[in-house]
C-alpha positions as a Python dict, from the first residue, in 0.01 Angstrom:
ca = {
    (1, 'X'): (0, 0, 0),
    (2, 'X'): (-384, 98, 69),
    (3, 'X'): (-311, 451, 182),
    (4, 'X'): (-86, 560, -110),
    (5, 'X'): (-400, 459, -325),
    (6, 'X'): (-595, 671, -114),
    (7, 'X'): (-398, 942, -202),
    (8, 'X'): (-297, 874, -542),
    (9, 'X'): (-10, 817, -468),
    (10, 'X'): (287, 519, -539),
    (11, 'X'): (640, 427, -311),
    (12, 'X'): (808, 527, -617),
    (13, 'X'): (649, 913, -608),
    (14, 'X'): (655, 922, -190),
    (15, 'X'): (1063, 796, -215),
    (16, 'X'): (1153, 1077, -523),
    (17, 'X'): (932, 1393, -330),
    (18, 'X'): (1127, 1245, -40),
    (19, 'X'): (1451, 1275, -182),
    (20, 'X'): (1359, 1612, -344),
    (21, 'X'): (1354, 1757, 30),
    (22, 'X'): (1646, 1604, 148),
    (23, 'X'): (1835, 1710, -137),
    (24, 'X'): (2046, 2022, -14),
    (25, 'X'): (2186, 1835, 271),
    (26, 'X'): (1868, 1856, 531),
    (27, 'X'): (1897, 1707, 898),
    (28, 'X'): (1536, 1591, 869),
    (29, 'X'): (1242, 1619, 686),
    (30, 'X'): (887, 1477, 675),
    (31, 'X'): (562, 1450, 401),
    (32, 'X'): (237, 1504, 556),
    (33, 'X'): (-51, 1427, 348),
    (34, 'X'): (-424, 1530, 458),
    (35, 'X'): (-762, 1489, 322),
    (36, 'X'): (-1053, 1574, 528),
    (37, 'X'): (-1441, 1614, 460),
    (38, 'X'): (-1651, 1824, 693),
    (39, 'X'): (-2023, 1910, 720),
    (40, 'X'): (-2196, 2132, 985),
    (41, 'X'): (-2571, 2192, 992),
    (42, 'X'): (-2693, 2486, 1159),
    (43, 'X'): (-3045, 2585, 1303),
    (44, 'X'): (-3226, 2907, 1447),
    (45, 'X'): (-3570, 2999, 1491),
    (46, 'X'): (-3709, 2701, 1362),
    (47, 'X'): (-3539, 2686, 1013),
    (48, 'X'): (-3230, 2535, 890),
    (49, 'X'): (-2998, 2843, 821),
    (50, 'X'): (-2635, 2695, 767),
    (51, 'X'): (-2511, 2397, 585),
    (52, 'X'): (-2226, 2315, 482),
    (53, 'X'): (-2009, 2045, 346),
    (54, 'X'): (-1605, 2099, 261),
    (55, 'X'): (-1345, 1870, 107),
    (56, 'X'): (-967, 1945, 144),
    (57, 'X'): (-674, 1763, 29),
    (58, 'X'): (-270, 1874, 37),
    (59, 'X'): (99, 1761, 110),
    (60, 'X'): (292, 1967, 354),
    (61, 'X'): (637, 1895, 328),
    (62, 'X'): (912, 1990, 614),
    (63, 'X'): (1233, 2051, 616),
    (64, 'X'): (1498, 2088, 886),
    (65, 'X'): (1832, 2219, 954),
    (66, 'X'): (1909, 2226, 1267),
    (67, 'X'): (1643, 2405, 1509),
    (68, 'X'): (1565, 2626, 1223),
    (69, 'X'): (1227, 2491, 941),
    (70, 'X'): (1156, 2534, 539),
    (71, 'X'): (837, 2427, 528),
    (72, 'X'): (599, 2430, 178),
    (73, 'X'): (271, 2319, 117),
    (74, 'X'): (50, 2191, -193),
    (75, 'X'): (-300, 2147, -300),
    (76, 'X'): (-268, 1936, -648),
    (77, 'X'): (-88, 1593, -528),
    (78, 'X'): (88, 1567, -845),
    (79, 'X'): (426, 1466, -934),
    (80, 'X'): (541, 1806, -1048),
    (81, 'X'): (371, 2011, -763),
    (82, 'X'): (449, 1776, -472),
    (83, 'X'): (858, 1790, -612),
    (84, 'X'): (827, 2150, -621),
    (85, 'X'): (721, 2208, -274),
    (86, 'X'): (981, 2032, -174),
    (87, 'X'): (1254, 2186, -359),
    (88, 'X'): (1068, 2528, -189),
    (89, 'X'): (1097, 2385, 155),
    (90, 'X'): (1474, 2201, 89),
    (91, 'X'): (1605, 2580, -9),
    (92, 'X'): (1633, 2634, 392),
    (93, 'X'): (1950, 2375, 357),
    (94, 'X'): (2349, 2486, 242),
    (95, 'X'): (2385, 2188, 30),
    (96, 'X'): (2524, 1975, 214),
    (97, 'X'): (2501, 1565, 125),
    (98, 'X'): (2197, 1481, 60),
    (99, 'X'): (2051, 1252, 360),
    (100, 'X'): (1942, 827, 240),
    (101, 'X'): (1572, 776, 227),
    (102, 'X'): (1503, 420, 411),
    (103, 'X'): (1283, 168, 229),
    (104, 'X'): (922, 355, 320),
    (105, 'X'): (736, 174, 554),
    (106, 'X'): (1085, -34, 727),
    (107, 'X'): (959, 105, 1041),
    (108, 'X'): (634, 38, 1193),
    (109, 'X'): (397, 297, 1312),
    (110, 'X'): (170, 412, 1634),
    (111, 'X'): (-63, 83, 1629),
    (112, 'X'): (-299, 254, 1944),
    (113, 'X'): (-683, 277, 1801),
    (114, 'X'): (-830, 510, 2089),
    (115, 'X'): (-1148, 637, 1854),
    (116, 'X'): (-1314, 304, 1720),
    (117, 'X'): (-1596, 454, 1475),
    (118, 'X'): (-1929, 264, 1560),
    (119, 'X'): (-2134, 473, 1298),
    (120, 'X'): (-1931, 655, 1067),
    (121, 'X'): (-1995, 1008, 935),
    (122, 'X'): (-1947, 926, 598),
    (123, 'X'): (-2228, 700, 590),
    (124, 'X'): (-2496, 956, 769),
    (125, 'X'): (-2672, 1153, 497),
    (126, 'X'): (-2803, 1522, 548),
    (127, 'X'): (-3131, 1451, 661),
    (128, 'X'): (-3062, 1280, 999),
    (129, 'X'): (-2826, 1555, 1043),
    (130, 'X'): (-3099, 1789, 1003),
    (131, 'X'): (-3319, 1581, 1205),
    (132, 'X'): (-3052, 1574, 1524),
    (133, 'X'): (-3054, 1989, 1570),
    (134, 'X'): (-3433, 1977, 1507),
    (135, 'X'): (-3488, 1712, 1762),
    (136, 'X'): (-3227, 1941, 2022),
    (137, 'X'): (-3424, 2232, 1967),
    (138, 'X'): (-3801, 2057, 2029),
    (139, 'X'): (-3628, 1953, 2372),
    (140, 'X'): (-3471, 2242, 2495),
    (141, 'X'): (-3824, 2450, 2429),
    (142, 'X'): (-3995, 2149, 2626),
    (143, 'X'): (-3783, 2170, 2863),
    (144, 'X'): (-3848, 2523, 3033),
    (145, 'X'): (-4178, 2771, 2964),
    (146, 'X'): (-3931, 3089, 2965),
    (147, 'X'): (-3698, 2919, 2711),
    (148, 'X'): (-3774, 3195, 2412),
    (149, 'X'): (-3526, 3137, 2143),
    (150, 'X'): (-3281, 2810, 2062),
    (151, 'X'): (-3002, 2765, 1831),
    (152, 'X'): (-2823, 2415, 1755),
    (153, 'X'): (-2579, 2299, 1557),
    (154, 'X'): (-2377, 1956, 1468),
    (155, 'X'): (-2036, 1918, 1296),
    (156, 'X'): (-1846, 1616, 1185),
    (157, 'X'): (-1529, 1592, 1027),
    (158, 'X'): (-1283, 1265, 922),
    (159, 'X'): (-1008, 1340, 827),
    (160, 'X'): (-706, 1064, 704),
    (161, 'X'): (-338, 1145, 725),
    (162, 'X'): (-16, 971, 621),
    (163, 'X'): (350, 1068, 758),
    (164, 'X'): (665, 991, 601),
    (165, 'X'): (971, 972, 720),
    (166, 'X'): (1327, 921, 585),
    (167, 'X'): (1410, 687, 888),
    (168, 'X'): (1130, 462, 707),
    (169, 'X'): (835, 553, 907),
    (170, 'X'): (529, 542, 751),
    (171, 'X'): (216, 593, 970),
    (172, 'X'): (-175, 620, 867),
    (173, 'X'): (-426, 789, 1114),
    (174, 'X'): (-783, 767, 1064),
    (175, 'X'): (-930, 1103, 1299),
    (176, 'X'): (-1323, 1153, 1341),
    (177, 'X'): (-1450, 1464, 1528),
    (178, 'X'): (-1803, 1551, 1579),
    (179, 'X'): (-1928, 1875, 1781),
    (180, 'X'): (-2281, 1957, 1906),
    (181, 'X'): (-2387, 2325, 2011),
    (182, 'X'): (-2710, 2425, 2223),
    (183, 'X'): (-2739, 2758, 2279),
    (184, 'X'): (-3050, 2934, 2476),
    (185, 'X'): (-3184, 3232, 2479),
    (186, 'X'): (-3466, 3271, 2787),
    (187, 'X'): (-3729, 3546, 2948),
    (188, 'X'): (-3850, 3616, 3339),
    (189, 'X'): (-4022, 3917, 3431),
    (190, 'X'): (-3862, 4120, 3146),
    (191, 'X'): (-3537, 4000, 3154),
    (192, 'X'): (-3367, 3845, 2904),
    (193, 'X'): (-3023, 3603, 2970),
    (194, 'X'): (-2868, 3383, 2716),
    (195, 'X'): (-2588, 3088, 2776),
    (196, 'X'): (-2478, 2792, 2545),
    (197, 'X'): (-2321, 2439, 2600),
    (198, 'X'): (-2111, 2214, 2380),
    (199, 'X'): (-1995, 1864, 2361),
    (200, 'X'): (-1767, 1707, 2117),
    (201, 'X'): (-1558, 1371, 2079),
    (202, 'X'): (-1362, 1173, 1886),
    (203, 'X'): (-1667, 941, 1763),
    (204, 'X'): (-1937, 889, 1492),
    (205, 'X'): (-2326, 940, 1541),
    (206, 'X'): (-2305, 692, 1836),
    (207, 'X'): (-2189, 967, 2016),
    (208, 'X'): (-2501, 1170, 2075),
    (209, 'X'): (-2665, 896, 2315),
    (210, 'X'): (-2955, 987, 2530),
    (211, 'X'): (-2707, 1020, 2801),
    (212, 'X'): (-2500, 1308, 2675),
    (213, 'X'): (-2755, 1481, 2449),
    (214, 'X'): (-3005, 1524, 2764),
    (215, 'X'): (-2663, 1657, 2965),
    (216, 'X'): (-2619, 1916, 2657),
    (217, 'X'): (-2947, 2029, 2681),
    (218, 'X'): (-2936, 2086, 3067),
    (219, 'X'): (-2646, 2255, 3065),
    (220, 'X'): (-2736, 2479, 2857),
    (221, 'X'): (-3129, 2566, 2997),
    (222, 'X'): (-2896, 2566, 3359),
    (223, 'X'): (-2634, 2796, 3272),
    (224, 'X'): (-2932, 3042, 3145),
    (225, 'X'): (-3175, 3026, 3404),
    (226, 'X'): (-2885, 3096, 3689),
    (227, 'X'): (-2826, 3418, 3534),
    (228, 'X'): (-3184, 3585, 3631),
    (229, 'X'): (-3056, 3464, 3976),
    (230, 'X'): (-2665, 3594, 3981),
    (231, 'X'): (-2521, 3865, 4045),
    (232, 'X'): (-2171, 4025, 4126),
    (233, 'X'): (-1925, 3958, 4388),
    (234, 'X'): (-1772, 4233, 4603),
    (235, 'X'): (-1406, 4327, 4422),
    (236, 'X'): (-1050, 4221, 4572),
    (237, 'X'): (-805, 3970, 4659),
    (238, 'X'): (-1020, 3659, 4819),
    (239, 'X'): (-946, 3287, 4833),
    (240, 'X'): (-1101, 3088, 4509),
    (241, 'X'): (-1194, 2722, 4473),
    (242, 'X'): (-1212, 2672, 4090),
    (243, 'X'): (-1477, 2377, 3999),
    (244, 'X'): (-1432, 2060, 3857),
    (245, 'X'): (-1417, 2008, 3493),
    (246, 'X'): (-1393, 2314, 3259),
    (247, 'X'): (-1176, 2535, 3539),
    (248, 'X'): (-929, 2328, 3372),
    (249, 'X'): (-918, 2669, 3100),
    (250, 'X'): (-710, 2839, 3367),
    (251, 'X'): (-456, 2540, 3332),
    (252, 'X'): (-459, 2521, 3011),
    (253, 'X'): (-386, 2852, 2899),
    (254, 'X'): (-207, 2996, 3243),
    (255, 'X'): (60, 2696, 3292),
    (256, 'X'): (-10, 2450, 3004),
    (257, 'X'): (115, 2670, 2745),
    (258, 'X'): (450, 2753, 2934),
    (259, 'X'): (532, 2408, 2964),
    (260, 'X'): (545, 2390, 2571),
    (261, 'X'): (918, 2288, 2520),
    (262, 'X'): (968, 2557, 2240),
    (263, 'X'): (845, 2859, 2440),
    (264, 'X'): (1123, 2709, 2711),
    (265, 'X'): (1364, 2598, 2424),
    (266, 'X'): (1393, 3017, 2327),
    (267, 'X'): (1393, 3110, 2703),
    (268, 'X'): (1030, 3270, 2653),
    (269, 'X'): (862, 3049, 2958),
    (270, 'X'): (889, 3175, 3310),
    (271, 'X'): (969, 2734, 3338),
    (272, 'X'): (1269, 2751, 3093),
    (273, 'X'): (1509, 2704, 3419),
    (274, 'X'): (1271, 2519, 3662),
    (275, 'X'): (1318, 2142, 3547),
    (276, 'X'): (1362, 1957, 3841),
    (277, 'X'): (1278, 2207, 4058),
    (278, 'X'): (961, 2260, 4274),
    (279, 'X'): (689, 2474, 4186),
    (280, 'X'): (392, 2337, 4322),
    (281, 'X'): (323, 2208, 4666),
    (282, 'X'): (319, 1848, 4721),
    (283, 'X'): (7, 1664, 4563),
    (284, 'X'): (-24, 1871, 4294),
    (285, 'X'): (26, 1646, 3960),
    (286, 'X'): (10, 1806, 3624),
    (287, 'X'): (17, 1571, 3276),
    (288, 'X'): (-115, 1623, 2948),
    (289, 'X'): (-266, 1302, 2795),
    (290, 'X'): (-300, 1196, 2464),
    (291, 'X'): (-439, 835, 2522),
    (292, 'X'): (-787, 928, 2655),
    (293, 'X'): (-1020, 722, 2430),
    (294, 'X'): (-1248, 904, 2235),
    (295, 'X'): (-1148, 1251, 2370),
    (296, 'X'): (-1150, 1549, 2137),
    (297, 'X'): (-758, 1624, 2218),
    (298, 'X'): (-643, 1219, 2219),
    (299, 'X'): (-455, 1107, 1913),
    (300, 'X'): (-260, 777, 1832),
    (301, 'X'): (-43, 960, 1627),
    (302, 'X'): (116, 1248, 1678),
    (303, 'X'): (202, 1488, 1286),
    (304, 'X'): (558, 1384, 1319),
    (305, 'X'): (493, 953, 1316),
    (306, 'X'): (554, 947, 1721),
    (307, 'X'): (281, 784, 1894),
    (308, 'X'): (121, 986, 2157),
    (309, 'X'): (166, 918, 2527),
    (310, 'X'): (39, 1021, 2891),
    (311, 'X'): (322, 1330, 2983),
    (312, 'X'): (388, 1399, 3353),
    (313, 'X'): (501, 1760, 3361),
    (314, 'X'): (429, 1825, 3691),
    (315, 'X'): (485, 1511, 3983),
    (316, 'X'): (404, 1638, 4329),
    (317, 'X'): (502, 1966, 4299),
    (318, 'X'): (841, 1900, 4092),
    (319, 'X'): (844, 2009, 3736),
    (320, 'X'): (969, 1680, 3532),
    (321, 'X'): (914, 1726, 3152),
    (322, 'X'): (813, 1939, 2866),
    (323, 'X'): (642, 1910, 2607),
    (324, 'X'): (795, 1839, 2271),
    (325, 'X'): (839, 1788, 1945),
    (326, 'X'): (1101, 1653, 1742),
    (327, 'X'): (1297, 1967, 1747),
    (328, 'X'): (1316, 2035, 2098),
    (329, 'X'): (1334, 1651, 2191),
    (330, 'X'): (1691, 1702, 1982),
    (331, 'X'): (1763, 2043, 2157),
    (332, 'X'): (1705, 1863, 2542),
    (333, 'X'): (1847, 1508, 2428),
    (334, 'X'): (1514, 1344, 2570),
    (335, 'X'): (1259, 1134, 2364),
    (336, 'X'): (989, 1336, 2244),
    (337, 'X'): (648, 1336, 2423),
    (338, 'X'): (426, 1243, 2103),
    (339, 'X'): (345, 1628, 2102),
    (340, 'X'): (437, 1784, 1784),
    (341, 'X'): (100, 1881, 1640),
    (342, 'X'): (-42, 2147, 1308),
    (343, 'X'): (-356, 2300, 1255),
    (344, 'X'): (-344, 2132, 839),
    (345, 'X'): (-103, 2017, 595),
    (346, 'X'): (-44, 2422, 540),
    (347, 'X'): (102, 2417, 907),
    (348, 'X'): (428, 2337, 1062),
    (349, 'X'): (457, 2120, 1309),
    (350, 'X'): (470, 2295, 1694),
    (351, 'X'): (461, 2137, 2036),
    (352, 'X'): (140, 2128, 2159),
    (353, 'X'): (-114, 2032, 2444),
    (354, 'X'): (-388, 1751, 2406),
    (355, 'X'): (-584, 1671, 2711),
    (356, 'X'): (-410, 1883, 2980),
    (357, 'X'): (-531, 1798, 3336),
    (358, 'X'): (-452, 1823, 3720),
    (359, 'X'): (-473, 1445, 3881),
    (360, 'X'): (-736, 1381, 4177),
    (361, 'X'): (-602, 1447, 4540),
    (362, 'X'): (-743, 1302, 4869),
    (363, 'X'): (-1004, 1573, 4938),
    (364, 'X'): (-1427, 1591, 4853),
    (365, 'X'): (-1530, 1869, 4688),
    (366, 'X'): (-1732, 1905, 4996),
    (367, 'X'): (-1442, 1948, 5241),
    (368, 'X'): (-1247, 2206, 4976),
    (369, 'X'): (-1574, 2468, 5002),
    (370, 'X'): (-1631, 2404, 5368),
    (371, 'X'): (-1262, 2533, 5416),
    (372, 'X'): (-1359, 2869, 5240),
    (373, 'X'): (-1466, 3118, 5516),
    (374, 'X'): (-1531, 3418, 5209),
    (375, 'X'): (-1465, 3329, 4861),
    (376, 'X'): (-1570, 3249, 4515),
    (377, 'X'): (-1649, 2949, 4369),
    (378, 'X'): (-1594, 2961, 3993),
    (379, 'X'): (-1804, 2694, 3766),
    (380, 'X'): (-1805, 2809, 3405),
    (381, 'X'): (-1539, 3011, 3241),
    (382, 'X'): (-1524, 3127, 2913),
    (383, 'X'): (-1243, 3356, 2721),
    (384, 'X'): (-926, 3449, 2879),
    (385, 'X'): (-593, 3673, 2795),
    (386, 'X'): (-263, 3492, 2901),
    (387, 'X'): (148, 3677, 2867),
    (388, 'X'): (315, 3326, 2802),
    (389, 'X'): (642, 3505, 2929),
    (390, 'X'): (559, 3620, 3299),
    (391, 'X'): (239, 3385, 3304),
    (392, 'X'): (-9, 3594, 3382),
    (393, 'X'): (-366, 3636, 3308),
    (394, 'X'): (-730, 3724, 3339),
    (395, 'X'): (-1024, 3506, 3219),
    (396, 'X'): (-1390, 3595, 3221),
    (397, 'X'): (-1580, 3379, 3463),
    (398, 'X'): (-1954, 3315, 3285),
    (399, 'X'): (-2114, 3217, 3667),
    (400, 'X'): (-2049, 3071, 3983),
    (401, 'X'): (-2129, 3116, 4360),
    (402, 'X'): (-1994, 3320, 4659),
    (403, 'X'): (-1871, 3090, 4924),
    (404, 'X'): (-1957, 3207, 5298),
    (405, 'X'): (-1892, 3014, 5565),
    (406, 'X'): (-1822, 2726, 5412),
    (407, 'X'): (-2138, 2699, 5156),
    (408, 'X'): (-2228, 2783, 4874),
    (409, 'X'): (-2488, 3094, 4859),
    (410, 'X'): (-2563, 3345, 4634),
    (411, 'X'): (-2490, 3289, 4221),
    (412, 'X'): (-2246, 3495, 4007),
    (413, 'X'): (-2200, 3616, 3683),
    (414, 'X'): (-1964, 3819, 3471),
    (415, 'X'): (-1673, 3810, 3686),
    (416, 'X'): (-1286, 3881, 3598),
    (417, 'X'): (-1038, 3658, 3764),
    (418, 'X'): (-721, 3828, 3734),
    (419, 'X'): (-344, 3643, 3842),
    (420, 'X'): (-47, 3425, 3772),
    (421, 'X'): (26, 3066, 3656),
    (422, 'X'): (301, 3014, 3862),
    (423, 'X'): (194, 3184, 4170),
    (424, 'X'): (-153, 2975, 4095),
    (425, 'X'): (36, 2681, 4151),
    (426, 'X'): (235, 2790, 4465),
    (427, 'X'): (-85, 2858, 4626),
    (428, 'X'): (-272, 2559, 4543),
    (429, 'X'): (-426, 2472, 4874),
    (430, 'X'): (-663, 2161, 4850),
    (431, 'X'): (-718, 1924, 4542),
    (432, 'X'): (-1019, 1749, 4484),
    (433, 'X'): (-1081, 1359, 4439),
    (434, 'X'): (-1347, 1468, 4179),
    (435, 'X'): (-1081, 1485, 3833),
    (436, 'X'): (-1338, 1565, 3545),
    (437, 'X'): (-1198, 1579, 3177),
    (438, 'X'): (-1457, 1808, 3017),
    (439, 'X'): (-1626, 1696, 2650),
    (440, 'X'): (-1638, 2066, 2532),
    (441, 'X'): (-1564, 2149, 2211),
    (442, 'X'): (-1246, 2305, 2348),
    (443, 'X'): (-968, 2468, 2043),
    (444, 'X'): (-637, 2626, 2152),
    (445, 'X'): (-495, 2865, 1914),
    (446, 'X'): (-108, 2911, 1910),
    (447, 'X'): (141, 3107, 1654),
    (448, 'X'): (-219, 3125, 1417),
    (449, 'X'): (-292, 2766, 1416),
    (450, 'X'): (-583, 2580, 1592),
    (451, 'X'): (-579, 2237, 1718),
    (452, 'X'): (-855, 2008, 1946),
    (453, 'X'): (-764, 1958, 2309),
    (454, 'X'): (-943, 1874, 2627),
    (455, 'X'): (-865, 1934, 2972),
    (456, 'X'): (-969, 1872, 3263),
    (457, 'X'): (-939, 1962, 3660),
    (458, 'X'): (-1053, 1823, 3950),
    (459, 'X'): (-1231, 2086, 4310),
    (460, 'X'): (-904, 2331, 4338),
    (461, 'X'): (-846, 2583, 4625),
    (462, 'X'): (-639, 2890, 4550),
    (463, 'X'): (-528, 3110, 4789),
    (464, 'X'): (-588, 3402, 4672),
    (465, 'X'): (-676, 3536, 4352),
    (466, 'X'): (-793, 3896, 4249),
    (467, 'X'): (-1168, 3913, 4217),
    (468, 'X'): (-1321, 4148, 3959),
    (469, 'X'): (-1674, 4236, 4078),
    (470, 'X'): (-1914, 4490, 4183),
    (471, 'X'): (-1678, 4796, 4338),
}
């Protein structure tokens, strides 16, 4: 077959590393081969000062007993090292029978192509690379007089993978990523304020169109210049609307991450007893997508051969699924969700978000603010601290605006936003018809490994939410 080759590899090696891991009486196991190139090319005042290109190739293999994991890795795919990781990873099982390896390949795979490559990376050499962040940082100067510094940077990355599976699965992926970064550093009257923006998707160098680099650009000359402007909002408990598009942070990390079918499987989640129950007020719809085309969270496949789907894990209000992998699909006696994810072939596999969003309701974004007599209208976040367990947090809110009667007035910056996933969602007031899925270059990070994701959210009223500001 064309992907062994690719990897050096033949059915006769695949079926005997295979059999290695199953061969102390394993419930499951699984190979996962990687090989992924990556370049980034950095610039800052004026000059080229980071480029990079990096090859990496391994086999992780898994093994598992039960709900419990031997997992081994290698970076030399041959014979003797791939048998010997796993042997490592089998030593997890009693010796029991040894489990039958299906013919590889009896089983067809995920078939879904959601990231069509118009221009691949492979085929762009350095130079237009280098010619892309130059060409970002003549417009960004052009673009505003107190513009004073400018950093870009563009990263690709393709990356094949091949899953096998004892059951005879046998499924290829073929995953580009690109990323662009603008960041800006401007000047008025003495002042100095700096913001960035970033955009990434699954795609090749079609994907920096005039269209989405000019809406990098602005972003990023916006989010700056709004700082001379902002400043902080008086302190306390006040009603917040959270903005379309990258407010979707807060769901991410405050209720996405509790809704991860491990965290519920070992009675971690505050949601471990709540399926089927309410916990939102009607119209509130919560799913996690993998099927978005071209976004940077959207997969066909997911790292155990499942293909990925569109999860419902909130429907009006009433909490209806996890998310899971293999393990916990076995644990719960449900299919899983085409969520079992890693960071590399040196990862296990975990269950994991992809493109986590809040559906549209029936209001404007217009009718959500004009229902705010005081609040706080938050439009950029950035980093945020979340206790998976009780759900709360705080995130750091880059800039935004005070909402008084109704409108939107004065700007704000630097402001802490300080609460609870699950009351969040009991107080969700209004949702917006205006769903966004934001192109940031968003990465979640969970038990050490990192994975792409998007999210998304559409004009959200909260209750009540504390408010870190000026005292």
């Amino acid at each position: 077959m064309i992907w062994f080759s690719q990897f050096g590899l033949t059915e006769e090696v695949i079926r005997q590393v295979l059999s290695d891991a199953l061969g102390r009486g394993a419930d499951d196991a699984d190979l996962y081969f990687e090989h992924l190139n990556s370049t980034s090319v950095a610039l800052s005042d004026g000059k080229v000062n980071r480029a990079s290109t990096n090859v990496d190739l391994g086999l992780g293999v898994r093994v598992v007993v039960g709900d419990s994991v031997g997992y081994a890795y290698t970076e030399e795919l041959s014979l003797a090292s791939m048998r010997e990781a796993a042997q490592v990873a089998a030593e997890i099982a009693a010796g029991g029978q040894p489990r039958t390896v299906e013919r590889i390949g009896s089983r067809p795979g995920p078939t879904a192509d959601r990231y069509a490559v118009r221009q691949p990376w492979e085929l762009v050499d350095m130079a237009t690379r280098v010619d892309l962040v130059r060409s970002w940082e003549r417009r960004t100067f052009a673009a505003d007089p107190r513009v004073k510094k400018v950093e870009t940077m563009v990263a690709d990355t393709q990356k094949h993978i091949l899953i096998v599976r004892p059951d005879g699965r046998l499924v290829h992926d073929y995953q580009p990523m690109t990323r662009a970064f603008v960041s800006v550093t401007a000047e008025q009257n003495g002042k100095k304020e700096s913001a960035a923006a970033n955009i990434a998707q699954r795609q090749g160098l079609e994907f920096y169109s005039e269209a989405h680099v000019g809406a990098l650009v602005k972003k990023a000359i916006d989010d700056t210049m709004i700082l001379f402007e902002a400043g902080k909002p008086p302190a306390g408990e006040m009603t917040v609307v959270l903005g379309a598009g990258s407010s979707g942070i807060l769901l991410h990390e405050a209720i996405g991450h509790g809704l991860e079918a491990d965290f519920n499987r070992k009675n971690i989640s505050i949601y471990a007893d709540k399926l089927g129950q309410r916990i939102a007020p009607r119209g509130v719809t919560v799913v996690d997508d993998g099927t978005l085309p071209f976004a940077r969270g959207s997969i066909n496949t997911d790292d155990e051969a499942n293909p990925a789907e569109k999860t419902v894990l909130i429907e009006d209000g009433i909490l209806k699924s996890y998310l899971h992998d293999e393990i916990s699909s076995r644990h719960y006696k449900v299919k899983p969700t085409g969520s079992g994810r890693r960071e590399s072939f040196r990862s296990p596999v975990l269950p994991r978000m992809r493109a986590t969003y809040m559906e549209s309701g029936p209001y404007s974004p217009e009718e959500v603010i004009a229902s705010v007599k005081n609040g706080v209208y938050c439009s950029t976040f950035s980093n945020g601290q979340v206790q998976i367990g009780a759900g709360d947090f705080a995130f750091y809110v880059r800039h935004g605006y005070l909402i008084e009667d109704g409108k939107l007035t004065r700007p704000i910056k630097d402001v802490n936003i300080i609460g609870n996933g699950p009351k969040v969602l009991e107080t969700v007031q209004m949702v917006g018809n205006d769903l966004q899925i934001d192109i940031g270059g968003w990465t979640c990070g969970k038990d050490g490994q990192s994975v792409p994701v998007s999210q998304g959210m559409p004009t959200v009223k909260v209750e009540k939410l504390s408010v870190g500001g000026a005292s």
